[in-house]
C-alpha positions in Angstrom: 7.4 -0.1 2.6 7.7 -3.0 4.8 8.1 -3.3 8.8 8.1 -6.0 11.7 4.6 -6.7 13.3 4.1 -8.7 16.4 5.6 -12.2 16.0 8.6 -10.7 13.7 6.2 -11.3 10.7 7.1 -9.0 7.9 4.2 -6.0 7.0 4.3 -4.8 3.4 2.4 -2.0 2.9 1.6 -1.5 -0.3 1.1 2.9 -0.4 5.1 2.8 0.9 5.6 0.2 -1.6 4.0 2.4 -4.3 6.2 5.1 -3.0 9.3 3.5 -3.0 8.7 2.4 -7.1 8.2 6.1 -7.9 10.8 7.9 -5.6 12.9 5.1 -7.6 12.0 6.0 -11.1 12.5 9.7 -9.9 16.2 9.7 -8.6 17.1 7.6 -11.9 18.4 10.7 -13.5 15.5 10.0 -16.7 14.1 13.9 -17.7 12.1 12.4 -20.3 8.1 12.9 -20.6 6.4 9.2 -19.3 4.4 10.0 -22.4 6.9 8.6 -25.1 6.3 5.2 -23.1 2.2 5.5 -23.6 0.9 3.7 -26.8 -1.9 5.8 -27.9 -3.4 3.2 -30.5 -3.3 0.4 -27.8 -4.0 2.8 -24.7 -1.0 1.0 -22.6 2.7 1.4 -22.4 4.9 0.3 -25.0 6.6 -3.1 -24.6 9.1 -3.5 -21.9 12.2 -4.0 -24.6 11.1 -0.4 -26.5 10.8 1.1 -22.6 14.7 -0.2 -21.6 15.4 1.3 -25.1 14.7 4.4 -24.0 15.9 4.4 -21.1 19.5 3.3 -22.5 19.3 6.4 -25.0 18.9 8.7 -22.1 22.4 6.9 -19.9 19.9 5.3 -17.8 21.1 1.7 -17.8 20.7 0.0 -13.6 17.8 -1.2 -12.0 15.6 -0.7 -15.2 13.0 -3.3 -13.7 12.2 -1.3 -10.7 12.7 2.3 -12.4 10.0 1.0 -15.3 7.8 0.1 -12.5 7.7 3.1 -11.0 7.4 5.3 -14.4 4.4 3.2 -15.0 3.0 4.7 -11.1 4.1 7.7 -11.9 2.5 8.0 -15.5 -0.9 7.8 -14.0 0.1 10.1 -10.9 1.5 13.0 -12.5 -1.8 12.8 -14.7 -4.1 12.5 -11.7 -5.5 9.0 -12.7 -6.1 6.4 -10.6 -3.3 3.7 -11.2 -4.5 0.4 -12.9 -4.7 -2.8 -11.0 -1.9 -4.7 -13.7 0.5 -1.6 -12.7 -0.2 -1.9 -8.8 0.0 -6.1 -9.1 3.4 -6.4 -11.1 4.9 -3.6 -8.1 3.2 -6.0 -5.7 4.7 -9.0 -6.9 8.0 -7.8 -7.9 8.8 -7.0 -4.1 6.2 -10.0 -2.6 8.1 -12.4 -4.6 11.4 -11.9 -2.8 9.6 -12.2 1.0 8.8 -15.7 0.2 4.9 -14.9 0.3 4.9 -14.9 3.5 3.7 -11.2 5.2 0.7 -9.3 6.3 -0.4 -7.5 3.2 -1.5 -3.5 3.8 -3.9 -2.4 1.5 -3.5 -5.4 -1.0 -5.6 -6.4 -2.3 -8.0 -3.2 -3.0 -10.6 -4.6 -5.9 -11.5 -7.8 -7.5 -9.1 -8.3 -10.1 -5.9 -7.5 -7.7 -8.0 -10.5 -5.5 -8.2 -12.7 -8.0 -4.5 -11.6 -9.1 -3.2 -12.5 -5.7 -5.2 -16.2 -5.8 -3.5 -17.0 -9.1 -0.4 -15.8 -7.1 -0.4 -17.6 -4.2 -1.5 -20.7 -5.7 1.4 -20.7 -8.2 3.8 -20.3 -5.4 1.8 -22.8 -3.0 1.7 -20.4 -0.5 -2.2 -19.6 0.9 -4.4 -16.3 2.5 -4.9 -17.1 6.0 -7.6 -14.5 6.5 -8.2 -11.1 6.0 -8.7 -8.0 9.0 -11.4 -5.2 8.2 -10.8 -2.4 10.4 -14.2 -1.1 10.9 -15.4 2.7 11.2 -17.6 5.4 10.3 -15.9 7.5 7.1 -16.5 10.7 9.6 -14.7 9.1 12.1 -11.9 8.3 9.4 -11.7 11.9 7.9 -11.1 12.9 11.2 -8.4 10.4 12.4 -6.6 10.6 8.9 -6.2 13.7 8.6 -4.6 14.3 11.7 -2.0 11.2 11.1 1.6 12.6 10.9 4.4 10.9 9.8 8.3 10.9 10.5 10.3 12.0 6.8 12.9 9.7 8.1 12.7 6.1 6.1 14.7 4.3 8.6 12.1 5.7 11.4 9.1 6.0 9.8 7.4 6.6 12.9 3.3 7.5 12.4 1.7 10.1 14.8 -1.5 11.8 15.7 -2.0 15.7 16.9 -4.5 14.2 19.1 -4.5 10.7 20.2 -0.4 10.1 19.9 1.2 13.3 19.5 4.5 14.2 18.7 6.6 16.2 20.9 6.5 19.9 19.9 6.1 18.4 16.3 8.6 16.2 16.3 9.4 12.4 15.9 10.4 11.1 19.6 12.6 8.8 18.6 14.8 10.7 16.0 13.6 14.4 16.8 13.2 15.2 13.3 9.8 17.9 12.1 6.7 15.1 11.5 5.1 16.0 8.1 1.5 15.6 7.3 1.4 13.1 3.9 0.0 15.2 1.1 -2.2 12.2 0.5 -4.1 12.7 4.2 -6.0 15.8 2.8 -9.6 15.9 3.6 -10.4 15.9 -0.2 -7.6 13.0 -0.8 -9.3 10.9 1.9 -12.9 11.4 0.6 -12.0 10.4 -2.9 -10.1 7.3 -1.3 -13.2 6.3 0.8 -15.6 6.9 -2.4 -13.3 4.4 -4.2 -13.3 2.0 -1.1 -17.1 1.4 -1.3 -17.2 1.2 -4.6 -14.3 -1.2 -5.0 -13.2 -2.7 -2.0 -16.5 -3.6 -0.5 -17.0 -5.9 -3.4 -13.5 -7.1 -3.8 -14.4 -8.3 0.2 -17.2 -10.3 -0.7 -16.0 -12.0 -3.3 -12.9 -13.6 -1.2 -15.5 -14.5 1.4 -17.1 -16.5 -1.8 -13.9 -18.0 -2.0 -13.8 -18.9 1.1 -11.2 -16.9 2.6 -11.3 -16.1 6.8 -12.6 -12.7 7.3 -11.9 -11.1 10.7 -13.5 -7.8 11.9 -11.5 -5.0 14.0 -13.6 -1.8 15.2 -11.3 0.9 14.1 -12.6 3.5 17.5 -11.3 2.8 20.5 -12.1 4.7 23.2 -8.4 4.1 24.5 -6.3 4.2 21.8 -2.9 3.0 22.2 -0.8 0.4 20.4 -1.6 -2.0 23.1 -5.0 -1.7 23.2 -4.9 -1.7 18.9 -3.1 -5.1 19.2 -5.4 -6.6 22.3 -8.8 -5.9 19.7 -6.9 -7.6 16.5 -6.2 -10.8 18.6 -9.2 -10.9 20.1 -10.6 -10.5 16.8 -8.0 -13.3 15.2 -8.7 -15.9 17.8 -12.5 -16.8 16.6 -10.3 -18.0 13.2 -10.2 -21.9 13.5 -6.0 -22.7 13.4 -5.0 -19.2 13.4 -1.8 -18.8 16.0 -2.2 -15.3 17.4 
């Protein structure tokens, strides 16, 4: 859920960071149904002192902060629903909070009210959004590079790969050597239902920071050479037209 980028600047990506709440809530030993937490009058969880009740009933008495965040994820997962923008925010800041607000943000914010969450945010904390990097590219081109990514299993490697433009070697990570593994999020149907939600979402939530005034950079996401170096050449190019931005 988070990583060094160029500079030694922290990256906190916010689909590991989701990950990392849930995995959480599952290893807490809980075998309860997430649906004694749900208020069905109020259609929202129950308050956070009734949730640590429960928990407590069930022997589940550490960490109750991070494994109530990732019960709330994984309410909304194991249902199929999209999970709410207050659920995605509080697991946002809970782990933002303790980096000093200072990171490059992956995938954060996705729609308007997580923008104007993270405003709020960094205002209260006097900390400021230097600008924000759209990678630009076709949704074909997307399905296609997406659903070839492969990953390493291995937390403390964590490596990313692609059967075509950086493949393993005979399907395995080259720095550990342990089997890559295709996320099961990077499914052709998975990736069109997170693209439909991108235009309808994050294409507004886009304009509205430019209203506020916020930097926007753009990054072509196909490159006809694609390697790391050449990745990192195009976002700094990109970067430098930002007025005061050190790349």
């Amino acid at each position: 859920y988070q990583r060094r980028v160029h500079g030694g600047i922290p990256q906190l990506s916010t689909g590991n960071l989701f990950r990392k709440y849930v995995n959480i809530y599952k290893n807490s030993g809980f075998t309860g149904s997430t649906g004694q937490f749900w208020n069905h009058h109020t259609k929202d969880f129950v308050d956070l002192e009734r949730i640590k009740a429960i928990f407590n009933q069930n022997g589940v008495n550490e960490n109750l902060e991070e494994i109530t965040l990732g019960m709330k994820a994984f309410h909304f997962v194991e249902g199929g629903l999209f999970v709410p923008d207050h659920v995605t925010s509080q697991m946002f800041e809970a782990y933002y909070s303790g980096m000093n607000f200072s990171a490059v943000l992956d995938g954060f914010p996705r729609t308007i009210d997580q923008a104007q969450y993270l405003l709020k945010l960094m205002e209260a904390n006097s900390a400021t959004l230097d600008c924000i990097l759209v990678v630009e590219n076709s949704d074909e081109r997307i399905l296609q590079r997406t659903t070839g990514r492969r990953i390493c299993p291995d937390s403390a490697c964590a490596k990313v790969y692609h059967i075509v433009d950086k493949p393993p070697v005979d399907g395995r990570c080259k720095e550990c050597g342990k089997e890559v593994i295709q996320r099961v999020e990077d499914t052709p149907e998975k990736i069109q239902s997170r693209l439909d939600e991108f235009h309808r979402k994050c294409v507004p939530m886009l304009d509205y920071l430019r209203r506020e005034g916020i930097h926007c950079a753009e990054v072509t996401g196909h490159l006809d050479v694609f390697t790391d170096e050449a990745v990192e050449q195009t976002v700094r190019d990109s970067l430098s037209e930002i007025p005061g931005l050190w790349v």
